[in-house]
Every structure is written in C-alpha cells, then in structure tokens.
C-alpha positions as CSV (number, residue, x, y, z in Angstrom):
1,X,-27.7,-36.5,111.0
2,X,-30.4,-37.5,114.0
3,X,-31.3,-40.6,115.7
4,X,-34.8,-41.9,114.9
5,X,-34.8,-44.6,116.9
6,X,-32.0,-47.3,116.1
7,X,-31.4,-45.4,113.1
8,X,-28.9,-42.1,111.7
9,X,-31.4,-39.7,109.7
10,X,-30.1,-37.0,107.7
11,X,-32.1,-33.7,109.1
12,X,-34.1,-33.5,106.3
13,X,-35.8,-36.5,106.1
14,X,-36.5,-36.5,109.8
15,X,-38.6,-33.1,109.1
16,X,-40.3,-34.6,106.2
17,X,-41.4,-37.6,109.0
18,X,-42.2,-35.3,111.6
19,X,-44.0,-32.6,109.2
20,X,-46.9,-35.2,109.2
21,X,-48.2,-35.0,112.9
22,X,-50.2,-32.3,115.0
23,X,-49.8,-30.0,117.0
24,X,-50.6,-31.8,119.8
25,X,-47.8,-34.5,119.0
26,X,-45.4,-32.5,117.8
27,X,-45.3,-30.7,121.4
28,X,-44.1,-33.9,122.1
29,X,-41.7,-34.7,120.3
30,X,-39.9,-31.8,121.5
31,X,-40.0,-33.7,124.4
32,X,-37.9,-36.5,123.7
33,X,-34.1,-34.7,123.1
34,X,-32.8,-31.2,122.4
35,X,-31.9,-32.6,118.7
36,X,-35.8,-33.6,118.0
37,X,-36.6,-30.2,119.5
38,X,-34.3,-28.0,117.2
39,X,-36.2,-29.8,114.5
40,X,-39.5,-30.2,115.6
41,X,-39.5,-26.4,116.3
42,X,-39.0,-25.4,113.1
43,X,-42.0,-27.1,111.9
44,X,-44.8,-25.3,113.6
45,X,-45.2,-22.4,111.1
46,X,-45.5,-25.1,108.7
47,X,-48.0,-27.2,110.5
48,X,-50.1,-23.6,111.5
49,X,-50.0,-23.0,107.5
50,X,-51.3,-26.8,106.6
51,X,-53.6,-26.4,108.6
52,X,-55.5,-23.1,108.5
53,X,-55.8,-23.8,104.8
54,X,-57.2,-27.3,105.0
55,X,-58.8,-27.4,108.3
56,X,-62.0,-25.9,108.4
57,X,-61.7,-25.5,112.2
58,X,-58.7,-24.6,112.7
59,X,-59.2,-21.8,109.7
60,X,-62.6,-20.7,111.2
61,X,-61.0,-20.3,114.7
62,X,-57.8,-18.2,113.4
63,X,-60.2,-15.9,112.0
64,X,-62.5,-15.6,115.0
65,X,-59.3,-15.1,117.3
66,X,-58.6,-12.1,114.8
67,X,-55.0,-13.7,113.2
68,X,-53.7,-11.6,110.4
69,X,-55.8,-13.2,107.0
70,X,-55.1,-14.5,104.6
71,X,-52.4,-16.2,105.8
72,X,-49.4,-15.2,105.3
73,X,-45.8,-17.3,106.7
74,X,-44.3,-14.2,107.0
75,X,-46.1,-12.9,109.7
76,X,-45.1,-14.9,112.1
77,X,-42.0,-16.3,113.2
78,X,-41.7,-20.2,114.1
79,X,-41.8,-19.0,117.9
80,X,-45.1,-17.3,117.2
81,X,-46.6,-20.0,114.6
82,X,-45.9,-22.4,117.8
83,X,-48.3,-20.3,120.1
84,X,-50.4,-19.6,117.5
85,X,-51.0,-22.9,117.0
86,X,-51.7,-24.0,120.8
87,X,-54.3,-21.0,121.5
88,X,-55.8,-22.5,118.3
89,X,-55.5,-26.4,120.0
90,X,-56.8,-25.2,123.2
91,X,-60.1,-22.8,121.6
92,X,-61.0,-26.0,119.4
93,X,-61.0,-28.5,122.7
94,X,-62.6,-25.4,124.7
95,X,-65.2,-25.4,122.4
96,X,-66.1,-29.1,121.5
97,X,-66.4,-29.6,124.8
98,X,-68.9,-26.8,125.7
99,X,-71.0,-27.5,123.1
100,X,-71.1,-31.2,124.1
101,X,-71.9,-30.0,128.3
102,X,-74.1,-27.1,127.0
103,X,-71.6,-24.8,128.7
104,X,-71.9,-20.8,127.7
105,X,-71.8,-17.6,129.3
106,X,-74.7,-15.0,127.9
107,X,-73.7,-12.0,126.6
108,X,-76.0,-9.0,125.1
109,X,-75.4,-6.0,122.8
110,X,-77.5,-3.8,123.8
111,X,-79.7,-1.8,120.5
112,X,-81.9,1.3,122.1
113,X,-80.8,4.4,123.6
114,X,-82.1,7.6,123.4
115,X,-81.8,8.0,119.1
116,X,-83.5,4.4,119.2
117,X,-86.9,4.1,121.1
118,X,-87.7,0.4,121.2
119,X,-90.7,0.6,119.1
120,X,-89.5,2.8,116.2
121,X,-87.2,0.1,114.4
122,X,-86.7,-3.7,113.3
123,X,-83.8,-5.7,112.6
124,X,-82.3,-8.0,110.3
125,X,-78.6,-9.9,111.7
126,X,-75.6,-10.8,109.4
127,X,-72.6,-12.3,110.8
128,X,-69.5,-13.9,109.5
129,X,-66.5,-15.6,111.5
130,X,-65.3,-11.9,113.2
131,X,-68.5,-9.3,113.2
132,X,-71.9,-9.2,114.1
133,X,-73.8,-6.8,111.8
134,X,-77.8,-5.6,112.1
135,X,-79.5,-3.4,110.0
136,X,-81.9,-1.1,111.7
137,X,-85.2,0.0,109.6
138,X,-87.3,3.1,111.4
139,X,-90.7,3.8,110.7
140,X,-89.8,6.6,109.1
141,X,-87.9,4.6,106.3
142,X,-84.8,5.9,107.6
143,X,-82.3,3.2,108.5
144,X,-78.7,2.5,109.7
145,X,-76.1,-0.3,109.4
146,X,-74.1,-0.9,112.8
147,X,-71.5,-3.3,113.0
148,X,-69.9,-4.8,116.0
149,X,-66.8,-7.2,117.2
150,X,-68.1,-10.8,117.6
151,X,-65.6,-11.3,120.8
152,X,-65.3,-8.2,122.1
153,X,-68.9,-7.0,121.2
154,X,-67.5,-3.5,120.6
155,X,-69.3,-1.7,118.0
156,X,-67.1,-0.9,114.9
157,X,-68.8,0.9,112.7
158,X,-71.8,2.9,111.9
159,X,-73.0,3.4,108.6
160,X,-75.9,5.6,107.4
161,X,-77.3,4.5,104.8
162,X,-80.2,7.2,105.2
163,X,-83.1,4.9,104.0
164,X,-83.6,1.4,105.2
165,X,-82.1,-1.7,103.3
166,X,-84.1,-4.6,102.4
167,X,-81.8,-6.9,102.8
168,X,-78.0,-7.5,104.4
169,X,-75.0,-9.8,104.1
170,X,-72.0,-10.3,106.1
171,X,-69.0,-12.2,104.4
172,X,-65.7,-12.3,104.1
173,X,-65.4,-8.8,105.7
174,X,-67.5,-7.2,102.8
175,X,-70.9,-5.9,103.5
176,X,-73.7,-5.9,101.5
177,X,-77.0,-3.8,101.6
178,X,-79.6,-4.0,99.4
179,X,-82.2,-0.9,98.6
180,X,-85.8,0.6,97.5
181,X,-84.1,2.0,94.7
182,X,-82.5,-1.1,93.2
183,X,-79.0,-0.4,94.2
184,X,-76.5,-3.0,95.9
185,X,-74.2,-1.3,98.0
186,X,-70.9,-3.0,99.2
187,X,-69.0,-1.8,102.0
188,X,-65.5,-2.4,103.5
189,X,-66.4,-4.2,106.9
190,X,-63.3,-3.4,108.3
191,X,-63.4,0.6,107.5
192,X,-66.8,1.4,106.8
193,X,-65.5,2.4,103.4
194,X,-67.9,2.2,101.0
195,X,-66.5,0.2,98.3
196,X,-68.9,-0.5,95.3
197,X,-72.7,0.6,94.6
198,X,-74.2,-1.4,92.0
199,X,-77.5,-1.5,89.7
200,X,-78.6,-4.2,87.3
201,X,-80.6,-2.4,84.3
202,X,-82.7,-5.6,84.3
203,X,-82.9,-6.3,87.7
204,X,-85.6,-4.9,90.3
205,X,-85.7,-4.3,93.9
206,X,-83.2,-7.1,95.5
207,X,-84.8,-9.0,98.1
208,X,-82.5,-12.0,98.9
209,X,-78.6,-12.5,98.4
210,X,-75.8,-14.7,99.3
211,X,-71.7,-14.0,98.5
212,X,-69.7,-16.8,98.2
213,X,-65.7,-17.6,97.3
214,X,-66.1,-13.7,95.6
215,X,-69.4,-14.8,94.0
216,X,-72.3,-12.7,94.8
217,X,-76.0,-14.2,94.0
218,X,-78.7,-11.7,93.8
219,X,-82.3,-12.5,93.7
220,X,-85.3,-9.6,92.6
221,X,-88.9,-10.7,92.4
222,X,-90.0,-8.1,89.9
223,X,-88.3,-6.1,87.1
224,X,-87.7,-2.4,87.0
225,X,-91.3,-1.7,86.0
226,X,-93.1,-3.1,88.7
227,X,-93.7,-6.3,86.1
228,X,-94.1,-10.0,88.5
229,X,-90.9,-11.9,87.2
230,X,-87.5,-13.4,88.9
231,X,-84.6,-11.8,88.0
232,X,-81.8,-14.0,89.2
233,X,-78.5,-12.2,88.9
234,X,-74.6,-14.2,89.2
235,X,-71.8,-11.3,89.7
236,X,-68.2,-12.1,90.0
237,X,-66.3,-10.2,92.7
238,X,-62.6,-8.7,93.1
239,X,-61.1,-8.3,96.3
240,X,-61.9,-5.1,96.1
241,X,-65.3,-5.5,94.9
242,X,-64.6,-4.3,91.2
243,X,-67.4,-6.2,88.8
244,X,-65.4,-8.8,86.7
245,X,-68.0,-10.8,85.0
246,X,-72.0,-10.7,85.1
247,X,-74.7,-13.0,84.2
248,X,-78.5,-12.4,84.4
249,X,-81.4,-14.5,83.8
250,X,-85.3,-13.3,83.6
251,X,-87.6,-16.0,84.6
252,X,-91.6,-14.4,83.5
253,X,-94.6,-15.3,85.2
254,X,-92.6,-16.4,88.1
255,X,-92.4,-14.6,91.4
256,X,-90.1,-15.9,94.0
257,X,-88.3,-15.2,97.3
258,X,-85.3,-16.4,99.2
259,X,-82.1,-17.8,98.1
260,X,-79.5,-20.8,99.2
261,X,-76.4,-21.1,96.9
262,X,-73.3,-23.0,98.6
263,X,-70.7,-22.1,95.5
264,X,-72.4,-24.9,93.0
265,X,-76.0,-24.5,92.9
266,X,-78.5,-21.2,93.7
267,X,-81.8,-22.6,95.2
268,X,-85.3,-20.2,95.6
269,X,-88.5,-20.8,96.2
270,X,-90.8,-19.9,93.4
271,X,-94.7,-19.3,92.7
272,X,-96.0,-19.9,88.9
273,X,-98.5,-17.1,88.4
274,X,-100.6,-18.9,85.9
275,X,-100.5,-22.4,87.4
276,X,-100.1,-21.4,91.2
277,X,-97.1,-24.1,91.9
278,X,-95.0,-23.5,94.4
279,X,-91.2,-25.4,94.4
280,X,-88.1,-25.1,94.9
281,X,-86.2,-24.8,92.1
282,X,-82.5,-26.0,91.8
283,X,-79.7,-24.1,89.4
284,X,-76.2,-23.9,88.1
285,X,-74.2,-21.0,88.8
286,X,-72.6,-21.2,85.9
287,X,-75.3,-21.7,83.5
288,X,-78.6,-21.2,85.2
289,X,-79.5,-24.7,84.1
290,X,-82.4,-26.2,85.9
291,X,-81.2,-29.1,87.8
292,X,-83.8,-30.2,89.9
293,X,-87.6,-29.1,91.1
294,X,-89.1,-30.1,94.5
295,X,-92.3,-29.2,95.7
296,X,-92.8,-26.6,98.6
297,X,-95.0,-27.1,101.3
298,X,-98.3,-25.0,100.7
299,X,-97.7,-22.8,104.1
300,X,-93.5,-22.3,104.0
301,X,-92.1,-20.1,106.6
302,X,-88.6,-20.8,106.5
303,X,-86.5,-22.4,104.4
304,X,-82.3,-23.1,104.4
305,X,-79.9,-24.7,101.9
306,X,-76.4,-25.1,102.3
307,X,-73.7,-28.1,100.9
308,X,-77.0,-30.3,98.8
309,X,-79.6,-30.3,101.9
310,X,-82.7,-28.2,101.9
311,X,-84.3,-27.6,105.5
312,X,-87.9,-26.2,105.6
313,X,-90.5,-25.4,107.8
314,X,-94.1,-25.0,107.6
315,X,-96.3,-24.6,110.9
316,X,-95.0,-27.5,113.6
317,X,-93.6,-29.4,110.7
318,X,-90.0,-29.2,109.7
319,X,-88.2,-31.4,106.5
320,X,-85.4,-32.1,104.9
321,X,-84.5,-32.6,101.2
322,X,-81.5,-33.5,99.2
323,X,-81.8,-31.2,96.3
324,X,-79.8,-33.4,93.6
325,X,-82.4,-36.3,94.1
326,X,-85.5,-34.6,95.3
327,X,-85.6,-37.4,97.8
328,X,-87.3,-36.4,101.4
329,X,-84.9,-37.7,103.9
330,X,-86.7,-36.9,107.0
331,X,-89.9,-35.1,108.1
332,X,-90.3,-34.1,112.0
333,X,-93.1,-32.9,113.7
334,X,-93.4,-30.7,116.9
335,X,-96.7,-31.7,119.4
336,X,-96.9,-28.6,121.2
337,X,-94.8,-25.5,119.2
338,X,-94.2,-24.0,116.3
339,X,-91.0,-23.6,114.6
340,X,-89.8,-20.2,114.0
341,X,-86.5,-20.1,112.9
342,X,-84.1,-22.2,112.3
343,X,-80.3,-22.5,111.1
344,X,-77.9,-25.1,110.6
345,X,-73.9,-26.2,110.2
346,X,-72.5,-29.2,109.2
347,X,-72.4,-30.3,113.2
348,X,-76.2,-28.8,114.3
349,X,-79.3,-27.9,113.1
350,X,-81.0,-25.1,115.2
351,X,-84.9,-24.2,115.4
352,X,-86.4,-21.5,117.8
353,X,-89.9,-21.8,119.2
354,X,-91.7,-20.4,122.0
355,X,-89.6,-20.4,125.3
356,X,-85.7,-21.6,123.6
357,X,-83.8,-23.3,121.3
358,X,-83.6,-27.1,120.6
359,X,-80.3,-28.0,119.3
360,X,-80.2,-31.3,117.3
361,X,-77.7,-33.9,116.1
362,X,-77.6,-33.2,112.1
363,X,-76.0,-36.2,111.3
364,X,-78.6,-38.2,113.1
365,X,-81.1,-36.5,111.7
366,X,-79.3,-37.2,108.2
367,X,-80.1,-41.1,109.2
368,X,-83.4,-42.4,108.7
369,X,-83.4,-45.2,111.3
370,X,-82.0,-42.9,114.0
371,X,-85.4,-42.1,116.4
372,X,-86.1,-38.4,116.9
373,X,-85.4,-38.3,120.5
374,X,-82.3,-39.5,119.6
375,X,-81.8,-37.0,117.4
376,X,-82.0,-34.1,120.0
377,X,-79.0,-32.6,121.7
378,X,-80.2,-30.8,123.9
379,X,-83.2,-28.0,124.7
380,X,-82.1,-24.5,126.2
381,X,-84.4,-22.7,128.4
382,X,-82.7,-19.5,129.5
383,X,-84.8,-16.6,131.3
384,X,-82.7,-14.2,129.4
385,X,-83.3,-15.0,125.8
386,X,-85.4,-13.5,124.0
387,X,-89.0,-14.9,123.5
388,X,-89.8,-16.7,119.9
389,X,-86.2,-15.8,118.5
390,X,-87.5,-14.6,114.7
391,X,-83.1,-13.8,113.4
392,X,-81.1,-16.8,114.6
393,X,-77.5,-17.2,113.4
394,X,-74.4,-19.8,114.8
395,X,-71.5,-21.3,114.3
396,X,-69.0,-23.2,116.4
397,X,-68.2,-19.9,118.3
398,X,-71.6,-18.9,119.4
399,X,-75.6,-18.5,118.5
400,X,-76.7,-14.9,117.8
401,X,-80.7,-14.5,118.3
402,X,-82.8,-11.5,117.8
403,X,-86.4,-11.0,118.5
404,X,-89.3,-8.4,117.3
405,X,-91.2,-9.3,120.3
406,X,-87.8,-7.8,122.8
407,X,-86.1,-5.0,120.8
408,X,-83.8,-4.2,123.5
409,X,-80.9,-6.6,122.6
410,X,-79.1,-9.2,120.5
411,X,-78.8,-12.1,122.6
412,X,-75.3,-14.1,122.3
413,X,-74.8,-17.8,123.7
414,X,-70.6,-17.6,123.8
415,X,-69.2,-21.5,123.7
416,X,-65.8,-19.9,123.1
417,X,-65.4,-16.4,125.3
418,X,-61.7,-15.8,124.4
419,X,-59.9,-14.0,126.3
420,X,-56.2,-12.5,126.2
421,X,-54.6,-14.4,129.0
422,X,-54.2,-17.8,128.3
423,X,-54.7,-20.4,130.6
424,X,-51.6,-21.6,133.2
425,X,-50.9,-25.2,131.6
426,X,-51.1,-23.7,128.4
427,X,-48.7,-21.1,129.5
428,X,-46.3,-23.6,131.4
429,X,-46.8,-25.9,127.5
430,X,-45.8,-22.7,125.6
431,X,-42.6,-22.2,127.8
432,X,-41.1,-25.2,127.3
C-alpha cells in the first residue's frame, strides 16, 4: 500500500495514476517521499517508451541524439530510461527556445580538397534525422556519394558510385541513388553496404523519388526507349530492402517532373504534350486513382508537398494549395527578391533569396486573415552563408544550405549543438 494523499493505494494502482504524467512531473513526484520515489522510478522506461513512439519530438530528438532504434525496453535499464528521458526534456526546451531567440552557432563541412577542385562538381543534399548526405556529380560524369554525421559532422562513408546519380534520398538510414542507366541503387547508410540495385522493365531514367514508412515512390519522365511518357512506379520495401510488392502505371503523352507523397497521396507536376497544360496532379498510392488536378503556375521553379499542402513558387511569387480541395489558401508576393528555395515542417516554412533566409510562421500563413508581416519569423542575414542557397533542407535540429554559386561548403545553422556533457542543473536533477 502507499498514501495518495488522505488515502491507502495498493502499489499498483498508484503506478497506473502516476504512469499518466511527464517527465518533467514525474521528477517531481520523486520529490515528495522515498515511497513515491521507489514507484515513480520505475516508471521512466515506461514513460521514455510512450513517448518516443507517440511523440513526434521526443522520437525525432532520440534519433538525432543517436539512441539505439527502434526502440527497444531492453536496452536500457529504468536508471538509464530516466536520463534518457531528461537529455531528451532538456534538447526539446534547448531547442524551442533557440528557434524562438534565433539562437545558432554556424557550422560548415567543408567539400573541396585537392581530388575536388571547386569548379569540377555540383551537389544535390539529402538528410534524415542522423546524416547529412550530398551527391557529388564531376564534369567528367563521374560521381561520388559522401555521407556525414549530422552532430558530429564527421564524414561516414564514401561511396563510389563511378558515374553520377541523378537523383538521391536519405531515409530512414537507407540510401537511395538513382542513375543514367535506369538502375535504383539502395544502400545501407550506416555501412555503406550496398543493399539492393533495382530496374523497372517499364520504367526509364528516374528523376524524382521519395521513401516513406518502407514505401518507395519513383517517378521517370520517359520510357526505356527514349518515348515522352510518366512512368510512376509504387515499390514496397523490407527492412532490408528486399522488393515485396510492385505497382507501375504508364501515363502517355505526359511528361512530368518532381514528386511529393506523404504515405497517402503521390503529387507531380505534369505537362500534356498535345494540349500544353501544366498541373499538378493528385494520386493514391494504392491505386493511382486520380484524386484531384490543380493548375501550375506557367513559370514553376519549385514546388513542395507534404501532409495535404502544396507550396510553390514561380519568380517573386510563392502559393499555397490544399491538394484535396484545390482551394488556394494564400498567395504571397516578394517586392524586391526572388524566391529560390524553399522547404517546410509542420512549425516553419523556409525560402532562400539573395542575401538569407526568411523563416515564416506556417500556421499563420495557414490563416487567411493573419497579415503577412505577421506571418514572418524572422529574416537571417549571416556573412557566412552562402549566397542564393539553391539545396535547402531543416528540421527542428538545424537548416542545411548549399549553393552552386560557393562550392566550398555545406553551410549548417545548429539550434541544437549537442554535446556529451550535460549541463550542471541537469546533472545535479539526474542525481537525485
């Protein structure tokens, strides 16, 4: 039995009660008596469990801090679950915070040395919650796939692929290249071990491709012949990339580029032949069924879909859709720049222009009657970025940036910087 409050408890409902709060609270509670502490302690590998699988913070921050995934409870010991739990407490309120003060230090990873003169390559950034990954392509249509720590900016891995890929993806610690030849090639982002190589018969040369929940979305303007078509390909993934089910559709006198797909619907940008129409067209994974069709802006230079919103810009105009409706929710336009690049999250939306970054409010920009100034976060104007950022990537944890004019460097804006050591009153916290 335990007293809770005026009342005798058995033991195990008191656990059920106290299996409810968070971490911060249950810190606490092991506060108030020795009793409540023996209890309460128990609790934290059950709390750090709860709440990597159904907190997308707290599961995108164990992964960043490099935590053994997936999770597994027997890994850790209740001790360990507790620290665990308040590194994870402390990065999340480290973070929110810096983001909301524009606090970051600037860190670079550094691309040309002597087998990479600064003019004889481009690059093309992937990145998921642990790696950065870039994709060098030489003049001489050679090319390379380097790979490096996202906190310790330690490079990994190196993978020639002896000819340049067209496109990459980073996810889920799987890599994925695709090349002149047709072939997808999937690689162990851990090892460098090259895991899968795969080739649709009826598929062409893939030019855009997302991987999502062990679905991976390929999209090829043209068939094996050379003939203008979309070939829009749905391939379902083990963990060890073995092929467990495939479905392709051939879309004639269609030619189209770029992809979105968020797990429910694949969106691309597509140009009728015969008619000239450009729009976005909306589909099922499962089915390829045609859900929606929105027009495209006549001179598109970047577009982004993620969870039903499509963001697009054209010039110094940028716009926002919701894809089940085809409504336009808003359309903003920049005075004096251009937008470049962009990228967004469920928090921020990000666009790159001449000179920085402008970081805005998404859900104010999601709200019609919210005025665009007040939709702006903040600007950054940093001497050491990278003119007119062309490969822009974030998360919570930081904003990659990469530019064709500056060769020399990816350019990282680090809101989290973990480090080993962990603060003092975190420390003194942990102790008791």
């Amino acid at each position: 039995m335990s007293n809770f409050g005026d009342h005798q408890l058995p033991v195990e409902v008191v656990e059920i009660i106290l299996s409810n709060l968070d971490s911060f609270d249950l810190l606490n509670i092991c506060l108030v008596s020795k009793s409540w502490r023996c209890i309460a302690e128990k609790l934290w590998l059950g709390l750090l469990e709860k709440n990597v699988r159904t907190l997308p913070m707290w599961k995108e921050t164990y992964n960043y801090l490099d935590f053994p995934f997936p999770f597994n409870s027997n890994n850790f010991s209740w001790d360990e679950a507790k620290m665990i739990c308040h590194k994870i407490f402390f990065y999340i309120q480290k973070i929110n915070k810096n983001w909301k003060r524009n606090t970051f230090c600037t860190r670079k990873i550094c691309l040309a040395g002597e087998e990479d003169p600064l003019q004889n390559f481009t690059i093309t950034l992937g990145m998921d919650y642990k790696k950065i990954a870039a994709n060098y392509h030489y003049l001489n249509g050679n090319g390379c796939i380097k790979v490096w720590n996202r906190a310790s900016l330690e490079k990994e891995i190196v993978i020639d692929t002896y000819r340049y890929a067209v496109c990459l993806h980073l996810s889920s610690n799987m890599l994925f290249a695709s090349f002149p030849d047709g072939k997808v090639k999937i690689w162990d982002a851990k090892t460098g071990e090259l895991l899968n190589s795969i080739k649709n018969e009826i598929e062409g040369v893939v030019e855009s491709m997302c991987f999502i929940n062990g679905v991976l979305v390929t999209l090829s303007p043209e068939s094996p012949e050379g003939q203008p078509c979309t070939c829009l390909t749905v391939q379902y993934l083990s963990n060890t990339a073995e092929i467990m089910k495939t479905n392709s559709s051939l879309f004639s006198g269609m030619k189209s580029f770029g992809l979105g797909f968020d797990g429910r619907w694949i969106v691309f940008h597509s140009n009728m032949l015969q008619s000239g129409d450009r729009t976005f067209q909306i589909r099922s994974v499962e089915s390829f069924e045609l859900i929606n069709i929105i027009a495209a802006p006549e001179k598109l230079s970047n577009f982004q879909y993620k969870n039903g919103l499509l963001i697009t810009t054209h010039d110094n105009i940028l716009q926002m859709w919701d894809v089940k409706t085809g409504v336009s929710i808003r359309k903003l336009r920049e005075d004096k720049s251009v937008f470049i690049s962009i990228s967004f999250n469920s928090k921020f939306l990000l666009t790159s222009y001449v000179g920085g970054i402008k970081i805005w409010k998404l859900s104010a920009l999601l709200d019609k009657l919210t005025a665009k100034k007040k939709c702006l976060h903040s600007k950054l104007r940093i001497q050491s970025l990278p003119p007119a950022i062309t490969s822009l990537e974030f998360d919570n944890f930081q904003i990659v940036g990469f530019s064709i004019r500056s060769r020399s460097e990816i350019t990282i804006l680090d809101f989290c910087n973990p480090t080993r050591n962990l603060s003092n009153p975190l420390k003194r916290k942990l102790k008791r």
